[in-house]
N, C-alpha and C positions, 0 to 999 in steps of 0.2 A: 153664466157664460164667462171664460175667463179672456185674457189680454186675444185678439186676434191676430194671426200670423199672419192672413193676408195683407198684402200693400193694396190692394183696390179693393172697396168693400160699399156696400148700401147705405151708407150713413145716414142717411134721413129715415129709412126704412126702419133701421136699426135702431133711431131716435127716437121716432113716433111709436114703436114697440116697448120700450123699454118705461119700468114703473117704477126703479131703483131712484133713491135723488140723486146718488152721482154711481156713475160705475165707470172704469177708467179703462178703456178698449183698445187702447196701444199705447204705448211709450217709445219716443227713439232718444237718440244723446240730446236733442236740441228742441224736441217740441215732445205736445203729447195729445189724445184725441177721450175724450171724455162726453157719455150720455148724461145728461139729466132730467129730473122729471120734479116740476115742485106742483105740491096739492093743493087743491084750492083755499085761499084765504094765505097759504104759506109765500116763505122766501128764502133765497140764500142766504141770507145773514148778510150788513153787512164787513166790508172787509179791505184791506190793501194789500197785494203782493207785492214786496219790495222784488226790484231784478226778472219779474213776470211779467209780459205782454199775455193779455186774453181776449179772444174773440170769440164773441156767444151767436149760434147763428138757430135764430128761432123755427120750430118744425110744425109745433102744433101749440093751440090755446092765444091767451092775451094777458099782458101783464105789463107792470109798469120799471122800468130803469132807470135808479141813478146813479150817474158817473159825475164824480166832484159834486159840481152844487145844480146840475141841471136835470131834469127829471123830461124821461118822453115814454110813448105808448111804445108798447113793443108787439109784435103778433106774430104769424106763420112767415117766413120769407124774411125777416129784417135780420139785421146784424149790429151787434152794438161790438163795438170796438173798446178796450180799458187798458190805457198806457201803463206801464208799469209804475208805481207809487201811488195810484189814482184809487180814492173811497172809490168803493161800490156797494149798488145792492138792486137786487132784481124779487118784484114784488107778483104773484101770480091773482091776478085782478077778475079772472074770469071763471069760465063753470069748468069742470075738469080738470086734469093735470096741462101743466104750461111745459112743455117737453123740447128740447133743443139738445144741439151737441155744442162744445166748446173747446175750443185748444190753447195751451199753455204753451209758451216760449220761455224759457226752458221750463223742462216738466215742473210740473206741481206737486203730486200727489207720487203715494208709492205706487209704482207698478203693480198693476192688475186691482188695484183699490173698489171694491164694491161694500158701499153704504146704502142700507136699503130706504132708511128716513134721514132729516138732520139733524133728528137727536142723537142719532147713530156716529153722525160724523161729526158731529159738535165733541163726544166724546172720546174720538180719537183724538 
């Protein structure tokens, strides 16, 4: 699936479908909208965007977050919020893939970017 043209789209549906760790589903000048999926036992890595605000908004599975030095449960429905310069890293704790979509202020990734693992995108 490449970048999507529509402005209104199923994003959750689109979430919980998707098995790629990260595939990146639009970009505009000032944000961007991104699936991911991490496999059990896996994680993001973690990371800081300098100049990136990210909001990860959970669709399916359970897994742990941390942002700076605090750590909390994350599941279906929450949202963790990562100020820009803020460590992160999000850990999948549960049975299945931990699957959510995420947006970057300003983008993050190149346009239409699809990684299918994180060794894939550790090596970009």
């Amino acid at each position: 699936m490449s970048e999507v043209q529509k402005l209104t789209i199923p994003v959750v549906s689109l979430a919980r479908e998707n098995d790629q760790f990260r595939h990146v589903i639009w970009t505009g000048d000032n944000a961007q909208l991104v699936l991911m999926a991490i496999p059990e036992g896996g994680e993001i890595g973690g990371e800081v965007h300098e100049g990136h605000d990210q909001l990860l908004y959970f669709v399916a599975g359970t897994g742990v977050a941390k942002i700076g030095e605090v750590e909390a449960d994350v599941a279906d429905g929450d949202v963790s919020i990562v100020p820009s310069g803020t460590f992160h890293n999000f850990r999948n704790t549960g049975t299945g893939m931990l699957k959510l979509f995420t947006t970057y202020s300003p983008p993050e990734h190149d346009a239409g970017t699809e990684q299918s693992t994180k060794a894939e995108a550790d090596a970009d």
